[in-house]
C-alpha positions in Angstrom: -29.9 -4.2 -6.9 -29.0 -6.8 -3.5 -28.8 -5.0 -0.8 -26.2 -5.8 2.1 -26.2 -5.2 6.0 -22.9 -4.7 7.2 -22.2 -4.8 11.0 -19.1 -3.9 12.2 -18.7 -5.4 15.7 -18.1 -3.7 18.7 -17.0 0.1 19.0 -17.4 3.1 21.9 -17.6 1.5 25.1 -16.5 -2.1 24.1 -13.3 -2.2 22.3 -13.8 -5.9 21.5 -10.2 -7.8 21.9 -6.9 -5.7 22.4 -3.9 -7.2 21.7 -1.8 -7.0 25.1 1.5 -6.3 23.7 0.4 -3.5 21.3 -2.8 -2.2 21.5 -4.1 -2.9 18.6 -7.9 -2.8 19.1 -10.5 -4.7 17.3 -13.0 -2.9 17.0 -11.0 -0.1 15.2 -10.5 -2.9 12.5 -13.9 -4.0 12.2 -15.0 -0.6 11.4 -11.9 0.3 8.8 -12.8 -3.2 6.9 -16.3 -2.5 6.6 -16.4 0.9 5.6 -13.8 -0.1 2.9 -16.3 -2.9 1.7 -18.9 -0.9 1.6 -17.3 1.1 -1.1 -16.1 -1.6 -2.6 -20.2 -3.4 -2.6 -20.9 0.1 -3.8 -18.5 0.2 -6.6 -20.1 -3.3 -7.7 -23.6 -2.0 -7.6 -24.9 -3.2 -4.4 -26.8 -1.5 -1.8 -25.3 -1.6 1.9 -26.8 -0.3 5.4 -24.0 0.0 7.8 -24.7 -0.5 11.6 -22.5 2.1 12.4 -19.4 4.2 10.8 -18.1 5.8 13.7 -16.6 4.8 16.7 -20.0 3.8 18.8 -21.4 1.2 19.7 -24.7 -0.1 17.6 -27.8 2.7 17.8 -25.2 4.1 21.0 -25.6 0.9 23.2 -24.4 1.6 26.4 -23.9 -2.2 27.5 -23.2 -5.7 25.7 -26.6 -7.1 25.9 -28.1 -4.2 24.3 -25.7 -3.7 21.7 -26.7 -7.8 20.4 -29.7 -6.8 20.4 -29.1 -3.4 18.6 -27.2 -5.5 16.0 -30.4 -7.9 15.8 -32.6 -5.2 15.1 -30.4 -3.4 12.7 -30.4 -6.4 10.7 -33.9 -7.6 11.0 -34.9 -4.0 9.5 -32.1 -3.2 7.2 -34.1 -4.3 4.5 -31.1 -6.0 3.3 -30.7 -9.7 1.3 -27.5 -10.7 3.1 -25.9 -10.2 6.5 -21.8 -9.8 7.0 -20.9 -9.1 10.6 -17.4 -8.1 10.5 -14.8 -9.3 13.8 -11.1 -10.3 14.3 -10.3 -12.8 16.8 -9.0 -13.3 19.9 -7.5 -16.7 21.9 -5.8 -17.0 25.4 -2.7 -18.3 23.3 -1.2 -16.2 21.6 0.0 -18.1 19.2 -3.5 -19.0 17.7 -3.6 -17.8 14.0 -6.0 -18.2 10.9 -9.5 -17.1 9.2 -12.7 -18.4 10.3 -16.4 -17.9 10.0 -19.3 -18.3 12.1 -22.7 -19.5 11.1 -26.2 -20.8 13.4 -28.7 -23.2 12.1 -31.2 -21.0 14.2 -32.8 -18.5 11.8 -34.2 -21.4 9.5 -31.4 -20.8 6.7 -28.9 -22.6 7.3 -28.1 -23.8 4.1 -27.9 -20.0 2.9 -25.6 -19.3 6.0 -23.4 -22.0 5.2 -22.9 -21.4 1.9 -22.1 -17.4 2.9 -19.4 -18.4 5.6 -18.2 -21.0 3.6 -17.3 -18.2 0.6 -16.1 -15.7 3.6 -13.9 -18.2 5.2 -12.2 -19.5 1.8 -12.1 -16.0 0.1 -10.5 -13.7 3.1 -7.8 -16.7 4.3 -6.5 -16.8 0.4 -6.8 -13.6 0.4 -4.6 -13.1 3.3 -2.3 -16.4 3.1 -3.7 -17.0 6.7 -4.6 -20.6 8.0 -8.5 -21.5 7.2 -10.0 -23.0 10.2 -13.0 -23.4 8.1 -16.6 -22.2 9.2 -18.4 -23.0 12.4 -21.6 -23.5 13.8 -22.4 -21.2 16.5 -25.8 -23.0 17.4 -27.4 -20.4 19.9 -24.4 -18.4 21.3 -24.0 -16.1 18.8 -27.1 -13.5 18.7 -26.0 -11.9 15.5 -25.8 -14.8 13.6 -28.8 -16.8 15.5 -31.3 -14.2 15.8 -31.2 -12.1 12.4 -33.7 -13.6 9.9 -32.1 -13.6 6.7 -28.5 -15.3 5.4 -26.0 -14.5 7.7 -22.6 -14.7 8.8 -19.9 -13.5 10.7 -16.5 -13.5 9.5 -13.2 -13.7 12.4 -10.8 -12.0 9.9 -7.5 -13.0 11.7 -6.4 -13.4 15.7 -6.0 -10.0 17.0 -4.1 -11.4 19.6 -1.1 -13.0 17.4 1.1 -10.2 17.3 1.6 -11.2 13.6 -1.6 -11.2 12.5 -3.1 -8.0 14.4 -1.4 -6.0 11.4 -4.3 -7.2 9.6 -6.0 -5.0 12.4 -4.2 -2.1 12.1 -2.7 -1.4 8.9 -4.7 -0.1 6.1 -3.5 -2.0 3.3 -4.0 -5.6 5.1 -7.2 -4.0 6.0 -8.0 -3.5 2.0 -7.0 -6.7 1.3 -9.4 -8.4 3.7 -11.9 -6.2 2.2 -12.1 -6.6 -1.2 -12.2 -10.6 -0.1 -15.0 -9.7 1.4 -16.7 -8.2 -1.3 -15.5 -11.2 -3.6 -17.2 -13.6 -1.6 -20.8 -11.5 -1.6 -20.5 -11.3 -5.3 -19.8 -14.7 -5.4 -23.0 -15.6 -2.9 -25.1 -13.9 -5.6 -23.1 -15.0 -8.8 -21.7 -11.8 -9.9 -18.2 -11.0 -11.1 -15.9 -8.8 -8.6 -14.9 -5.8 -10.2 -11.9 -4.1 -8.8 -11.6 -0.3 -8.1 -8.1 1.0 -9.6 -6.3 3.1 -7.5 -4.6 5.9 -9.2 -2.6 8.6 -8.3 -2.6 12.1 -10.6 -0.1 14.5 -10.9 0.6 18.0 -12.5 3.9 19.0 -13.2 5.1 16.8 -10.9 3.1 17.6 -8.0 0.8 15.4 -6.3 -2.8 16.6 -7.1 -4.7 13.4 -5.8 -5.2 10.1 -5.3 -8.4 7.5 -5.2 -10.2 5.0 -7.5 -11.5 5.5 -10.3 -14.5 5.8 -11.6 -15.7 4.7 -15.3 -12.1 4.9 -16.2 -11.6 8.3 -14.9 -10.3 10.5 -11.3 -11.6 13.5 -11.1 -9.8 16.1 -9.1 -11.5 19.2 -7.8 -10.4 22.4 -10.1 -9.3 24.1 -7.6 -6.2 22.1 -6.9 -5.1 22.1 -10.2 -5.3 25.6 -10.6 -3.5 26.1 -7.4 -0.7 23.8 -9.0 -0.5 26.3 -12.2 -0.3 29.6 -10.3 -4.0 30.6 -11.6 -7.2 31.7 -10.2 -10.5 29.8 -10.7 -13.4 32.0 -11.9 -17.1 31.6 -12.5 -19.4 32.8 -15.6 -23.0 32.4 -14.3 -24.5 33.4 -17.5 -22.7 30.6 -19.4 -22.2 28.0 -16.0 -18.5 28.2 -16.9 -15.7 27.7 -15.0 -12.1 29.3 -16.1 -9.0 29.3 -15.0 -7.2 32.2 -15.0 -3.9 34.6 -15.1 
């Protein structure tokens, strides 16, 4: 099973790039894209490491320099085949717009980097229907890309600072479109087909029980929601592990 380290940039004390006009703060969008690809890598039977889920910095950094190097670390020990750091852009323009990725020649593999931001870059941009400003060589200046010692990249989702593209940020269903072109392109880098998660939505007489993906075909909803639905009460028969739903 490949296993993937997903690093989320930014988070607690650095917010990464706000957008000045609304808010809107990158590092919240890192975080929301990566956990949703790592249920969708999970889904597609992968492994993934996250370097954080929460709203922290990497292993609680308390400055820049030592979240890099956090990031370094968490990728150097991960265990993990791949690296995707996860970042949305920012330009003193704010008209600048597109999809980019960033790779280094650094860590020895940059044919293997290349080919990752290349899929990245082309995957998330059709995705999206943003500009692809192609992939870039970072050469030394960016330490999570230059210092971690297996394939690599980073992908700049969309310019947080282009008040049209930082919904791509914020809102959760840009969000899951970025991610599932995400977790295209790392099926591609190791020549699997992308399967999908179907959301559904279940109902009982006409009253929301749930909502999710399913899984092998089916949603499961917890029986206590659909006997609150029916008017009944849920009981237990230890002897014969059986669950009933009663008057």
């Amino acid at each position: 099973m490949p296993k993937v380290a997903l690093i989320p940039g930014h988070g607690g004390f650095d917010p990464g790039a706000v957008n000045e006009n609304n808010g809107v703060r990158e590092c919240d969008g890192n975080l929301a894209v990566a956990l949703k690809v790592r249920d969708l890598l999970e889904f597609n039977d992968f492994e993934v490491a996250m370097s954080r889920t929460t709203d922290e910095a990497c292993g609680g950094a308390a400055n820049i320099n030592q979240d890099v190097n956090n990031q370094i670390s968490f990728g150097n020990n991960s265990g993990a085949d791949i690296a995707v750091a996860i970042h949305y852009n920012s330009a003193s323009s704010s008209s600048a717009h597109g999809t980019e990725a960033l790779y280094s020649q650094y860590n020895g593999l940059s044919e293997s980097n290349i080919a990752l931001a290349r899929l990245l870059a082309n995957e998330v941009s059709a995705a999206a229907g943003l500009t692809n400003r192609g992939i870039k060589d970072s050469q030394r200046s960016v330490g999570v890309v230059r210092a971690i010692d297996i394939p690599v990249a980073l992908i700049e989702c969309a310019f947080v600072s282009n008040d049209q593209e930082s919904i791509w940020c914020w809102d959760s269903d840009h969000q899951l479109i970025i991610a599932k072109a995400v977790a295209k392109a790392v099926c591609e880098y190791f020549g699997k087909e992308y399967i999908d998660m179907t959301e559904t939505t279940v109902t009982l007489n006409g009253k929301k029980l749930a909502s999710g993906y399913l899984i092998n075909n089916r949603n499961y909803v917890p029986i206590g929601l659909i006997a609150a639905a029916l008017g009944l009460k849920v009981t237990w028969d230890a002897a014969t592990k059986t669950v009933k739903l009663v008057q």
